[in-house]
C-alpha positions as CSV (number, residue, x, y, z in Angstrom):
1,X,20.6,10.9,-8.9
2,X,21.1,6.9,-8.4
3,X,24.5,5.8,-7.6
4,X,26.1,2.7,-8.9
5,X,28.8,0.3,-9.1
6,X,29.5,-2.7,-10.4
7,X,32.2,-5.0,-9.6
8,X,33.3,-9.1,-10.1
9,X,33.7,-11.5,-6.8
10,X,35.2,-14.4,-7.3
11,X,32.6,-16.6,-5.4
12,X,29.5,-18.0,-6.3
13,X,26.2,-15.8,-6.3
14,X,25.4,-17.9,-3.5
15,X,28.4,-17.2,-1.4
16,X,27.8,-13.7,-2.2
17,X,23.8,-13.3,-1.0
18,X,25.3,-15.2,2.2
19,X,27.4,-12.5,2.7
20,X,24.7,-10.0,1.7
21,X,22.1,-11.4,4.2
22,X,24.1,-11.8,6.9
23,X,23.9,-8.7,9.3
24,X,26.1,-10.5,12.3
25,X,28.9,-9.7,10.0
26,X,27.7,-6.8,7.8
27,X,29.8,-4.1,10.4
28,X,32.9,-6.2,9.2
29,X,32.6,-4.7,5.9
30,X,30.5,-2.0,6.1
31,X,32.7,0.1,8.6
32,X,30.0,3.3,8.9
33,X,27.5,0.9,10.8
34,X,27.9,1.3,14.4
35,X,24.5,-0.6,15.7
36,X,22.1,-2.7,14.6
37,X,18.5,-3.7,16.9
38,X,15.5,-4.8,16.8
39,X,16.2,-7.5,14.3
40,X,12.4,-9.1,13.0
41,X,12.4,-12.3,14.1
42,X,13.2,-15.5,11.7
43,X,15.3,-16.3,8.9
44,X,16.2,-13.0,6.6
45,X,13.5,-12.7,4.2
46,X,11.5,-10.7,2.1
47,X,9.8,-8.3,5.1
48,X,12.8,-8.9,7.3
49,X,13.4,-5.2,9.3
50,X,15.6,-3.6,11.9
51,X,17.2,-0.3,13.1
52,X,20.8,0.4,12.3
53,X,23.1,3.8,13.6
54,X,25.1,4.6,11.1
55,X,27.9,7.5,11.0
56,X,27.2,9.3,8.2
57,X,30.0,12.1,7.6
58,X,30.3,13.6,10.9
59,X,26.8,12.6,12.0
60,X,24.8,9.5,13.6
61,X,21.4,9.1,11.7
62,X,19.3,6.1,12.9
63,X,17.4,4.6,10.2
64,X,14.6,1.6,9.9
65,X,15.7,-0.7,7.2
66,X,13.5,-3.5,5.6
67,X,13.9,-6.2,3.1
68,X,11.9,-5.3,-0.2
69,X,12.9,-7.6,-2.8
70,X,14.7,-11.3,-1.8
71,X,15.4,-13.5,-4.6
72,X,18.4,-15.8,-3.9
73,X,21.1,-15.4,-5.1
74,X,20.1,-13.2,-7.5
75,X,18.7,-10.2,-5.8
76,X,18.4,-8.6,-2.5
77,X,16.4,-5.4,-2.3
78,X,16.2,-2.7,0.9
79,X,14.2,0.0,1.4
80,X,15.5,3.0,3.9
81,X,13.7,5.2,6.4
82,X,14.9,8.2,8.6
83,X,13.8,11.3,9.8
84,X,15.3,13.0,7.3
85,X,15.2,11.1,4.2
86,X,14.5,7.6,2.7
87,X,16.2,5.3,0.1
88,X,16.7,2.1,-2.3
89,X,19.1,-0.3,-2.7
90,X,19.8,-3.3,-4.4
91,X,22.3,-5.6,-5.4
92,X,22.0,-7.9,-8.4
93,X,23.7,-10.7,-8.6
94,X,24.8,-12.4,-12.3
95,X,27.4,-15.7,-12.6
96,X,30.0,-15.5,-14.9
97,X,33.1,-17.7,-15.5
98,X,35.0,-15.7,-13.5
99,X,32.3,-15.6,-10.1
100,X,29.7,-13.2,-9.7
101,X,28.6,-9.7,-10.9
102,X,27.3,-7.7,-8.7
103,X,25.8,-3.8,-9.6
104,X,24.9,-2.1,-6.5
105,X,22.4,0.7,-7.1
106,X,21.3,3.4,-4.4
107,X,19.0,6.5,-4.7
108,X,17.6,8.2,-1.4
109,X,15.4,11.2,-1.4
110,X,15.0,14.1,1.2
111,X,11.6,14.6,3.4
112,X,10.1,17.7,3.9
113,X,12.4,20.4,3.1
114,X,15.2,18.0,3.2
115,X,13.5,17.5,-0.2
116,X,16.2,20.3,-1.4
117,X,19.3,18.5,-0.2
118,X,18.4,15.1,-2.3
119,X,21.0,15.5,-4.6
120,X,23.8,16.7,-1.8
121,X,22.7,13.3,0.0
122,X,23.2,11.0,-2.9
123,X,26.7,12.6,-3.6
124,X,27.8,12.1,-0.2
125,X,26.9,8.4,-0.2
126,X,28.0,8.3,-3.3
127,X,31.6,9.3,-1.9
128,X,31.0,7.0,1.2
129,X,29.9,3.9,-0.7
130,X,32.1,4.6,-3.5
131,X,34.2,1.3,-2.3
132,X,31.3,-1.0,-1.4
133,X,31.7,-3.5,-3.1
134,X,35.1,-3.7,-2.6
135,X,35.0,-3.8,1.1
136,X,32.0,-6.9,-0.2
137,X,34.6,-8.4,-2.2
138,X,37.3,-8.7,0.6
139,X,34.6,-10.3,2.7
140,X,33.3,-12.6,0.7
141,X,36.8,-13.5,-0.7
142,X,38.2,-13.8,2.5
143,X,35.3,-16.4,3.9
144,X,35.6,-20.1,3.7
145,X,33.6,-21.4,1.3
């Protein structure tokens, strides 16, 4: 089951990969993060990687995330690991004459016997992340340019 969204932001794709690749700020709009460490060092990049704690429902699951696809400002890529379960995401990024068009698109799978709860897993991100990219827009939007 993939999950996603699309929404416009009235910015610039490249105001909106800033945003995107900027984990200093991502807990300001991404409210379920409660840690991040053990950032790679260097610019964000394609291979970038770090651990974030995340609350997840009524749960903290610690997860390795690492950059899989970096194309500014057009696409940013991250692939998921846990105990429990791994994942994709992506946001695509498109101009229009309005700002930017952005389609968010997530699909995680169980491990092991977790296998069986893969599609329990999506809809409860699903529900989580439902409002992603508007909790995006109001950061990006509510950045200087």
């Amino acid at each position: 089951m993939t999950f996603t969204r699309t929404a416009m932001i009235a910015a610039s794709p490249e105001r909106v990969f800033s945003v995107l690749s900027d984990l200093g700020s991502s807990r300001q709009w991404m409210p379920a993060i409660q840690r991040i460490d053990g950032v790679s060092p260097g610019p964000f990049r394609l291979g970038t990687s770090w651990q974030e704690t995340r609350k997840a429902g009524k749960r903290m699951m610690q997860s390795t995330l690492t950059v899989s696809s970096f194309e500014p400002p057009s696409k940013l890529g991250l692939h998921v690991e846990a105990s429990v379960m791994k994942g994709d995401l992506s946001f695509r990024l498109a101009p229009k004459s309005a700002g930017t068009e952005v389609t968010y698109v997530a699909q995680m799978w169980g491990k092991g016997l977790m296998r069986l709860m893969t599609g329990t897993m999506n809809r409860m991100m699903s529900a989580e992340d439902d409002d992603i990219l508007e909790r995006l827009r109001s950061q990006v939007e509510s950045r200087r340019p």
